[in-house]
Phi, psi and omega in degrees: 000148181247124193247125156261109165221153199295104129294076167322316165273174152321281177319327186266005183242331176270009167291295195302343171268314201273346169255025186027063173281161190261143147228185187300221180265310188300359213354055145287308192258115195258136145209144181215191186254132198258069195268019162218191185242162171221104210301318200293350178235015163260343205271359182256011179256310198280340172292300176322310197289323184240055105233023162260287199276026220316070176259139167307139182268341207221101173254123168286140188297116180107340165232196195268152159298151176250008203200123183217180222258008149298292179315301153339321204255133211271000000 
C-alpha cells in the first residue's frame, strides 16, 4: 500500500528524517510504500483510540475484541 501524507508540524517532519522516509523538496509532503509502522505518528492516535472511543487498537481478522477500557478499571 501506498501512503501520501501532509507533516504538518515540526515533530512530524523530524519524523520523517529519522525514519528516512522520501518527501518532495520541501520535506513536507511524504509518500512510501508502507510495509512497518512508524511508531512516533502512530502511537497517539492508537492512545486516542482505546481511551477516548475504548476501541481496541489490535483486531485479529476472525475474532471480537477482548479488551476494553472497562475491563481495565478496578
Amino acid at each position: 500500500m501506498f501512503v501520501v501524507f501532509e507533516g504538518e508540524t515540526e515533530y512530524i517532519r523530524n519524523c520523517f528524517k529519522e525514519y528516512m522516509v522520501r518527501t518532495d523538496s520541501s520535506g513536507r509532503y511524504a509518500c512510501l510504500y508502507k510495509r512497518w509502522h512508524l511508531i512516533g505518528l502512530e502511537v497517539g492516535i492508537s492512545v486516542a483510540s482505546v481511551g477516548l472511543r475504548n476501541e481496541p487498537t489490535v483486531v485479529l481478522p476472525g475474532s471480537a475484541p477482548t479488551w476494553s477500557r472497562r475491563e481495565a478499571q478496578p
